[in-house]
C-alpha positions as CSV (number, residue, x, y, z in Angstrom):
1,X,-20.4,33.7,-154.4
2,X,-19.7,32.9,-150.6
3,X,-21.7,33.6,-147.4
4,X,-23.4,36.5,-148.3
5,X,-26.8,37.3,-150.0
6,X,-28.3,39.5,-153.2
7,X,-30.5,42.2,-151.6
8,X,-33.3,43.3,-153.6
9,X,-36.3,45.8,-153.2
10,X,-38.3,42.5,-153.1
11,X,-36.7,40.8,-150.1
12,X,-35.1,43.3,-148.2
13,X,-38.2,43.4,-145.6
14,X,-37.8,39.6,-145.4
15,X,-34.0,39.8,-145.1
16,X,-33.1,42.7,-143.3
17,X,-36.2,44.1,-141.3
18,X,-37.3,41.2,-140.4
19,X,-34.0,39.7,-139.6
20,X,-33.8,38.2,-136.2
21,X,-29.7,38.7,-136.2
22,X,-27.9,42.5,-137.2
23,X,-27.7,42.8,-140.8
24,X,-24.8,44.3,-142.9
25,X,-25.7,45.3,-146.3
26,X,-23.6,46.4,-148.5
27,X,-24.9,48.9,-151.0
28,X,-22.9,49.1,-154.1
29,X,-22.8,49.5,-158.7
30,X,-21.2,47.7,-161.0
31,X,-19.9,51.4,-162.0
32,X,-18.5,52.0,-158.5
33,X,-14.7,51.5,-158.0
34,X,-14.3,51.7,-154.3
35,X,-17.6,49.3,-154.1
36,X,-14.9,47.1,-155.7
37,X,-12.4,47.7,-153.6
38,X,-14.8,47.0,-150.7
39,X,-16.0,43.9,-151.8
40,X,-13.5,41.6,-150.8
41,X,-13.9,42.8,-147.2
42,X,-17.6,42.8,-147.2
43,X,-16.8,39.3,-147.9
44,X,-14.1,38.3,-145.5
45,X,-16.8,39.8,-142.8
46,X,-19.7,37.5,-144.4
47,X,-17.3,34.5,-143.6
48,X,-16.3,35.4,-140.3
49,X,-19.5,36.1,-139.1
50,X,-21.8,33.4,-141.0
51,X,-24.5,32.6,-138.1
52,X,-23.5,35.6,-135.9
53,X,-24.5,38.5,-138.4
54,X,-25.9,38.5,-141.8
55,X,-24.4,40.4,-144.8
56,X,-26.0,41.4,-148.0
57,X,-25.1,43.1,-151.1
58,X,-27.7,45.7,-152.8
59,X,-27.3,46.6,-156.0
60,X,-28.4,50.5,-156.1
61,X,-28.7,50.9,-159.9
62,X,-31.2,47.9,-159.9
63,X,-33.4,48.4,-156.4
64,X,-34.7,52.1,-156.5
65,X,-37.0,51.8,-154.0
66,X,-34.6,50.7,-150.5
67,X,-32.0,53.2,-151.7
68,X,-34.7,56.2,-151.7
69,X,-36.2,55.0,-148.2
70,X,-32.6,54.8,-146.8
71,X,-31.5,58.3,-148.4
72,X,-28.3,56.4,-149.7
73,X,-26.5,59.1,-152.2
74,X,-23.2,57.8,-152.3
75,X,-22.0,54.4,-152.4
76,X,-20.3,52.2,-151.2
77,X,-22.4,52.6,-148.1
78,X,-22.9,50.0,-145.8
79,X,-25.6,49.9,-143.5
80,X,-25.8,47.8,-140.0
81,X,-29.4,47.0,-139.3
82,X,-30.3,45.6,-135.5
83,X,-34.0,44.5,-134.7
84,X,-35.3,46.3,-138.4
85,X,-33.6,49.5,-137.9
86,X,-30.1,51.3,-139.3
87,X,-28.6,51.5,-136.3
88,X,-24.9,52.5,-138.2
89,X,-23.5,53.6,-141.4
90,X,-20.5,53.4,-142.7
91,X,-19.6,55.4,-146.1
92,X,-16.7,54.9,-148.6
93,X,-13.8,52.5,-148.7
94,X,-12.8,52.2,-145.5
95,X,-10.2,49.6,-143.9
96,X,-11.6,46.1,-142.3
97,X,-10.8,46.9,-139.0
98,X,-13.5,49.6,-138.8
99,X,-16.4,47.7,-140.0
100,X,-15.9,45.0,-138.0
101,X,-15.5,47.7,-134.4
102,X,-19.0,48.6,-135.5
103,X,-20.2,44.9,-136.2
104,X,-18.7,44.1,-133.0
105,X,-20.7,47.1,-131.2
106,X,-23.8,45.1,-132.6
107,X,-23.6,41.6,-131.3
């Protein structure tokens, strides 16, 4: 399973709002190819930054409710959240390197 954690419409104000350290979440679907592709990345990051940021995966399909608030429409999109807000968003399958500038930009 690794570092990171299952987001849910349940605990994502616990989580993420309410997070005292930037959040990346992940929002993905069993259905989605390039989530797939993205996972082992989203990964990697959750690793390298256990302590120093906080990465979770949302499963769309499952959690309505935090998709809808967050407009997400296609996935993957990940979201950096700072203090309770999006403060970036990343969309698609992009390469390592460019998560991590923005992750960077956050701590």
């Amino acid at each position: 399973m690794g570092h990171y954690i299952t987001l849910t419409d349940t605990n994502f104000e616990e989580e993420v709002e309410k997070s005292d350290i930037p959040v990346l979440v992940d929002f993905w679907a069993e259905w989605c190819a390039p989530c797939r592709i993205i996972a082992p990345v989203v990964e990697e990051l959750a690793e390298q930054y256990a302590g120093k940021i906080k990465v979770g995966k949302f499963d769309v399909d499952s959690n309505p409710q935090i998709s809808m608030k967050y407009g997400i429409r296609s996935i993957p999109t990940l979201l950096i959240f700072k203090n309770g807000n999006a403060v970036d968003t990343i969309v698609g399958a992009v390469p390592k390197n460019v998560i991590e500038e923005k992750l960077q930009a956050q701590l």
